[in-house]
C-alpha positions in Angstrom: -74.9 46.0 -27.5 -73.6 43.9 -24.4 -70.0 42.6 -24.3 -68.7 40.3 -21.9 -64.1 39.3 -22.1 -64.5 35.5 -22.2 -61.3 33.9 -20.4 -61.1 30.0 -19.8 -61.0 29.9 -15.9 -62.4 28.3 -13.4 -65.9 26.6 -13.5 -68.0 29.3 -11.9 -66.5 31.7 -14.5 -66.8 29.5 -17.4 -70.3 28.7 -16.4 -71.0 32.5 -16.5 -69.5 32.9 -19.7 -72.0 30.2 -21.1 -75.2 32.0 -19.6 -74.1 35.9 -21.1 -73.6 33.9 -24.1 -77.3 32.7 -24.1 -78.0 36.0 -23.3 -76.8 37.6 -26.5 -73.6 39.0 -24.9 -70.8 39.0 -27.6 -67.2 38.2 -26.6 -64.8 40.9 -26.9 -61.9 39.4 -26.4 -60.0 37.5 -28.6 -59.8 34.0 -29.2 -57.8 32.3 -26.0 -56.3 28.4 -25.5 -56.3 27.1 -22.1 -52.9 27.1 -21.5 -50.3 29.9 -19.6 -50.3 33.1 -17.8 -48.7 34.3 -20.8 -51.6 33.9 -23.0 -54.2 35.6 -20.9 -52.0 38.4 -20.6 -52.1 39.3 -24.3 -56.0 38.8 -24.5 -56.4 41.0 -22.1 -54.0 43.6 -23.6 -56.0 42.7 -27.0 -59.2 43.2 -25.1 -58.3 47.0 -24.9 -57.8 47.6 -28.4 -61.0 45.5 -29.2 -63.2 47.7 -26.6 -62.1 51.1 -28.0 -62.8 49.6 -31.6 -66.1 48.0 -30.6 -68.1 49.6 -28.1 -70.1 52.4 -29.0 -72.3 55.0 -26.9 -74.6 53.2 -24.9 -72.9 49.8 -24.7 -72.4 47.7 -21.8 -69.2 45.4 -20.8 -69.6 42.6 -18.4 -66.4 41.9 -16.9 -65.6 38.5 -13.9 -64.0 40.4 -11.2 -61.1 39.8 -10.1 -59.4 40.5 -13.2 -55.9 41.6 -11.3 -54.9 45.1 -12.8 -56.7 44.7 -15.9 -60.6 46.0 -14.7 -59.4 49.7 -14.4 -57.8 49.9 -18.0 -60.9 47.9 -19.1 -62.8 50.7 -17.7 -61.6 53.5 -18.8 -61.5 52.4 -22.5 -65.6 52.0 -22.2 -66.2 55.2 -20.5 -64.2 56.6 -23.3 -66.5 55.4 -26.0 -69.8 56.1 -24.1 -69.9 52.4 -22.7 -70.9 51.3 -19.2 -69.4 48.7 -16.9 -70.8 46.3 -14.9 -68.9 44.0 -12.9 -69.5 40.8 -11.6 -67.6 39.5 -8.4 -66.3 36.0 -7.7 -63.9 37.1 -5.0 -63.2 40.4 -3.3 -58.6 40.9 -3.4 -59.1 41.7 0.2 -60.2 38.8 1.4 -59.8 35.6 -0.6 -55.8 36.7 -1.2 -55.1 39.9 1.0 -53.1 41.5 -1.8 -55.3 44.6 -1.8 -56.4 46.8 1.2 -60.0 47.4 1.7 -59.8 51.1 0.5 -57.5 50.3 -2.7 -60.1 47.4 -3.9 -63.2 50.2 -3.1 -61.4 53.0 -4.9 -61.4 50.2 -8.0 -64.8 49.3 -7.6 -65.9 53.2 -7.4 -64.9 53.6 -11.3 -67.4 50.5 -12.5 -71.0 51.8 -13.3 -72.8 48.5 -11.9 -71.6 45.8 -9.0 -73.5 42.5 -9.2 -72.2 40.9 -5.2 -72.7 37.9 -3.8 -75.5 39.2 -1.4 -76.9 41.1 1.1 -73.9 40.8 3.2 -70.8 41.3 0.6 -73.0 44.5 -0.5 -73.3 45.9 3.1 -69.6 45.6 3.6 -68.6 47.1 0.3 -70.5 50.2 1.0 -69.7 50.3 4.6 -65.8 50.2 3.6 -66.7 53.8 0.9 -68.0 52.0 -2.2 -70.5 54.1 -3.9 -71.3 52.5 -6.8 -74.9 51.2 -7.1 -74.9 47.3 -6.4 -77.3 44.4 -6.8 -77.6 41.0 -5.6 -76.8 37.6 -6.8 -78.8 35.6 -4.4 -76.5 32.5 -5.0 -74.3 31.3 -8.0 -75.6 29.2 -10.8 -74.2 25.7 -11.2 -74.5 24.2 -15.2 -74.0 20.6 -15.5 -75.5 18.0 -18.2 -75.4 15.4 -15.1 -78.8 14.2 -13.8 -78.8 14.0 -9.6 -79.2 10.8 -8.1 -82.1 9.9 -6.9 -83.6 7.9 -3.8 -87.3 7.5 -2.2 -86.5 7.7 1.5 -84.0 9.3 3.6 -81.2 7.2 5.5 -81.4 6.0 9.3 -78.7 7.5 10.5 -79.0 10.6 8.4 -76.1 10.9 5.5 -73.9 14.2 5.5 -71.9 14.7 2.4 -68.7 17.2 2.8 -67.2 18.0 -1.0 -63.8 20.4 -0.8 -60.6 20.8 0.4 -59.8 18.3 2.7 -56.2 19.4 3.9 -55.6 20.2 7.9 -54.2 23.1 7.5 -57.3 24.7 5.7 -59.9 22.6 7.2 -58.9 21.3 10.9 -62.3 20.8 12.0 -62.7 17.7 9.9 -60.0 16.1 12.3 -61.8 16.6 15.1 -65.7 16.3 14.4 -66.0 12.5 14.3 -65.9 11.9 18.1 -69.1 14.4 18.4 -71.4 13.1 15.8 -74.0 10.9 17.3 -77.2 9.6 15.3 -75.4 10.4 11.4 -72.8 9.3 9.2 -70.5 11.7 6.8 -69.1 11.0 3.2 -65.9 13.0 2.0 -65.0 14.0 -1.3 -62.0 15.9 -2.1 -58.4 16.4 -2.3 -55.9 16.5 0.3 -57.0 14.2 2.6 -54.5 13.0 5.8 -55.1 9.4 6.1 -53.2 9.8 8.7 -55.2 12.0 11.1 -57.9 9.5 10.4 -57.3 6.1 11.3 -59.4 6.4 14.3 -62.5 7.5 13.0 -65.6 5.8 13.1 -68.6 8.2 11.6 -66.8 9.7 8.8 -65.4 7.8 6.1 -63.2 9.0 2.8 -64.8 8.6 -0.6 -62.5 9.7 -2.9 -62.3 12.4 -5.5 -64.6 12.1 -8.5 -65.0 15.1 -11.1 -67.6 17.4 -9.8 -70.7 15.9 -12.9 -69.8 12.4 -11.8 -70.2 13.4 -8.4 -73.6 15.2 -8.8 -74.7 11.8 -10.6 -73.6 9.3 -8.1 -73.5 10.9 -4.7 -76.2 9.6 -2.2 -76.5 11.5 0.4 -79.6 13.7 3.0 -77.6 17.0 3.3 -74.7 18.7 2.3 -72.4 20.0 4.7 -71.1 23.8 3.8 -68.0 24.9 6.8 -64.9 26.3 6.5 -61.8 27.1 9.2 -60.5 25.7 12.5 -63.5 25.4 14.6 -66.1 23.0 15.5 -68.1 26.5 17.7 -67.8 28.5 14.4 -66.7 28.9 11.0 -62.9 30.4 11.9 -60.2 31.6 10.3 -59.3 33.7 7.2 -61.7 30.8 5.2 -64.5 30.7 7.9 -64.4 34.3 8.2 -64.9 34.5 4.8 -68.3 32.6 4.9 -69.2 36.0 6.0 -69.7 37.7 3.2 -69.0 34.7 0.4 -71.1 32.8 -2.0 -69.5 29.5 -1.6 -69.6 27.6 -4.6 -70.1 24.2 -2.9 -73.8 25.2 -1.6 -74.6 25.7 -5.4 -73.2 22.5 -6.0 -75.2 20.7 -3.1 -78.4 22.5 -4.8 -77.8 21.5 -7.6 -77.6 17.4 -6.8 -80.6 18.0 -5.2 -78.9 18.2 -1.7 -80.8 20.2 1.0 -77.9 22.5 2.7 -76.8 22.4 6.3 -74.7 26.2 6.8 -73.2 27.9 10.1 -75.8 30.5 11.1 -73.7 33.0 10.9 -72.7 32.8 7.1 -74.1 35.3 4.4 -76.3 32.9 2.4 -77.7 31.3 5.8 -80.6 33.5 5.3 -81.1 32.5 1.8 -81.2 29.1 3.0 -83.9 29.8 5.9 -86.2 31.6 3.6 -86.1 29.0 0.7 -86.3 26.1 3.3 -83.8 24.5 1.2 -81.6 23.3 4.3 -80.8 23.8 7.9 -78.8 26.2 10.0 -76.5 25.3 13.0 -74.9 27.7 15.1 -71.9 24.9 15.9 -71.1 21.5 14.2 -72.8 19.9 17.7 -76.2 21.2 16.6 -76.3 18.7 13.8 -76.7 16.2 16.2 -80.0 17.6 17.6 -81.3 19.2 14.4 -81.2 16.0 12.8 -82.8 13.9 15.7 -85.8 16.3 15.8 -86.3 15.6 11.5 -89.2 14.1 10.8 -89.3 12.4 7.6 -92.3 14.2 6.1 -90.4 17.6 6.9 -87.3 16.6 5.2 -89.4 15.5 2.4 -90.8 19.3 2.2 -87.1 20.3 2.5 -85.2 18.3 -0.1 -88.4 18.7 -2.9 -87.1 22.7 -2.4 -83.9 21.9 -2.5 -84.9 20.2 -6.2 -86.9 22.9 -7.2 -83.9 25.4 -6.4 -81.8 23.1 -7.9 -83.5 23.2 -11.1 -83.1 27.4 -10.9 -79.8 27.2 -10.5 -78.9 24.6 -13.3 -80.7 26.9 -15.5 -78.4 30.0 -15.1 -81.7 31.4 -12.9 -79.6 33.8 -10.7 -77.4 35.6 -13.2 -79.7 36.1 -15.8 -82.3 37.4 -13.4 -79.3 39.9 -12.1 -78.3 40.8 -15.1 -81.8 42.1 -16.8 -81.9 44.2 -13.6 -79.1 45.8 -14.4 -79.7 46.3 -17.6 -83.2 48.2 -16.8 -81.1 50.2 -14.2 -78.6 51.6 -16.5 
């Protein structure tokens, strides 16, 4: 039997939860409301009784990681009733919030019995850092909606970029500086946080808004979707450009999904995911997208944005994590 301990979180968790759930996986935990701390506290302290009363030899628990303190008691119940572990990371502790060392977060990692990571990258660093346990790739997150992507014949003359995120200077001060060196394309912002302030100037950039992430998919128009992080326009900077690294960010599932080809610092970990599917563009600096663009001929963005559908249509359909998890659950 395959479990999986359903919290209501954040939407790539929740959509995970609904793909295990196509999958058969049965919820171990016990009914949750979205509401405090409190609350997930006790299902998770629930969640350990349930696992030593459930699970029998030869079981498998699926648990989100991270799951603060609660993956190693989690574990240990399953090993104790013959059950194996697979985890599935969202964010490494030592990165997105620094609250664990490298070695601490390894050591965790080291009791599970399966990893499912972002990718190549996240992998190599795990095991370069002393993580032993076997570990597969993701590829790239899935991304459910019941929205249908806009649609439109012919790209636009000057090319459309759409940035979707966090627009506050303090996590993203390139945005404050990249209108005066775009030349030949316009950009679209969605988000929250914006400083109208730090704006007033700018010509090729203009504020949209924020719009709920399924209204978005169905309304915005756009040739590419820009995916950068940090304080640079030379390179993805910073503890949230550095993080690009080794990170899955959601947002290039998102842009996928709408049907939005992908332009991604070269340096990033799912830049060669985005190469090899020809679903978008790599730049090694923001200034690139000027000549990158200029060079696109209209036929060859059509080849690029008819993958960018097709993957789109993978990833809507919960492709990625229920291709992961069958391989794990031959390995084990």
């Amino acid at each position: 039997m395959n479990y999986y301990i359903k919290l209501y979180s954040n939407k790539p968790k929740e959509d995970i939860n609904a793909i295990v759930e196509r999958l058969g996986f049965k919820n171990i935990a016990p009914a949750c409301n979205r509401n405090t701390g409190v609350s997930h506290f006790l299902v998770k302290l629930f969640s350990l009784f349930r696992i030593l009363w459930y699970m029998k030899r030869g079981d498998n628990l699926l648990i989100q990681y991270p799951m603060k303190k609660f993956v190693t008691p989690a574990t240990i119940c399953a090993h104790l009733k013959g059950g194996k572990v697979t985890v599935l990371i969202h964010d490494l502790g030592c990165f997105r919030r620094k609250k664990l060392t490298v070695s601490h977060e390894m050591k965790r990692m080291n009791r599970i019995d399966q990893i499912i990571a972002h990718n190549e990258s996240m992998r190599d660093f795990m095991q370069r850092n002393g993580c032993t346990t076997p570990i597969r790739c993701l590829g790239i997150f899935d991304y459910l909606t019941s929205s249908t992507p806009a649609q439109y014949a012919v790209p636009h003359h000057p090319w459309r970029v759409v940035y979707a995120g966090g627009l506050g200077y303090k996590r993203n001060p390139f945005l404050y500086e990249l209108d005066s060196h775009i030349d030949g394309w316009e950009m679209d912002l969605y988000g929250k946080q914006f400083d109208a302030d730090r704006a007033k100037s700018w010509k090729h950039i203009h504020f949209l808004g924020l719009l709920p992430p399924d209204e978005l998919i169905s309304s915005v128009n756009a040739d590419f979707g820009l995916v950068w992080d940090g304080d640079s326009l030379t390179e993805c900077s910073g503890d949230w450009g550095e993080y690009l690294r080794v990170n899955n960010p959601h947002k290039t599932s998102f842009y996928l999904r709408a049907h939005i080809p992908v332009i991604i610092w070269s340096h990033a970990a799912l830049a060669p995911f985005i190469e090899s599917n020809r679903v978008g563009i790599v730049v090694d600096k923001l200034e690139d997208i000027n000549s990158r663009l200029s060079e696109l001929t209209d036929s060859e963005y059509q080849e690029i944005r008819e993958n960018a559908r097709k993957m789109g249509e993978k990833i809507g359909a919960g492709y990625f994590t229920t291709s992961a998890l069958k391989n794990v659950e031959g390995e084990q």
